[in-house]
C-alpha angles and dihedrals in degrees: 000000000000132000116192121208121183101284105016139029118224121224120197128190107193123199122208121281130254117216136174139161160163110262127195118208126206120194113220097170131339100292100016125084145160114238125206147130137108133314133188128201137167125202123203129205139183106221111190117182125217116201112195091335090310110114109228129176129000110218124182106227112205122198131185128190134183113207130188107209131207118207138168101203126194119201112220097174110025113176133154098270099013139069140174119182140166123209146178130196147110137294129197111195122195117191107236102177130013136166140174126192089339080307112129108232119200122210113196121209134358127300107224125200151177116236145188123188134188101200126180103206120201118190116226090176132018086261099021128067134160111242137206124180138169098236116205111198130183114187124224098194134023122229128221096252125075125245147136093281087056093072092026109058087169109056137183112208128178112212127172132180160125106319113192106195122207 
């Protein structure tokens, strides 16, 4: 992806996000929950910046995000230590820290997306499992900043985490 300002173009090569949380289940009925929580992912890029077709400086961009997701699960195998779900819901994610060659970057406003998960759920504790799940995201806005997510409107993320059921 490249962004050109007035004097310069911007390259960035992404890599792919890292994400993990903590996740709260809610049971409606035997098969049915609600999913949420908080999630946390960083995104790292390499910027490297051209001037007049002369490559200058290399910088690592670093961007973190806290997200709080949305899911109706539905269980299609439940057992006592085992568990394998699919979802669909809905993530807003706010940037809460980025940087780019020690330069602060600022991120206005909340990314909103669609997203879509197949989690295989192991419990640990009557009430607490570990979680990982396959996480397909489409985003419905763009931020300012550049990340992955900025080629990639559709992204496959794997989290994993600390799952506490109710």
């Amino acid at each position: 992806m490249m962004r050109r300002k007035s004097s310069y173009i911007d390259r960035y090569d992404h890599e792919i996000p890292k994400s993990f949380g903590v996740s709260i289940r809610f049971h409606l009925t035997d098969r049915l929950s609600i999913n949420s929580g908080l999630s946390y992912t960083r995104y790292v890029s390499e910027r490297t910046r051209i001037f007049s077709g002369h490559i200058g400086k290399n910088d690592r961009q670093y961007v973190h995000y806290l997200g709080i997701p949305v899911r109706l699960d539905w269980m299609i195998v439940d057992r006592k230590h085992f568990n394998f779900y699919l979802g669909a819901g809905l993530q807003a994610d706010k940037c809460i820290y980025a940087t780019v060659g020690g330069e602060r970057l600022h991120e206005k406003g909340v990314l909103l997306g669609l997203n879509g998960a197949m989690g295989l759920q192991f419990n640990v504790m009557p009430k607490v499992g570990l979680y990982f799940e396959p996480d397909f995201s489409l985003s419905l806005n763009e931020g300012s900043i550049q990340t992955y997510r900025s080629n990639e409107p559709l992204v496959v993320t794997v989290r994993g985490g600390l799952r506490f059921n109710f």
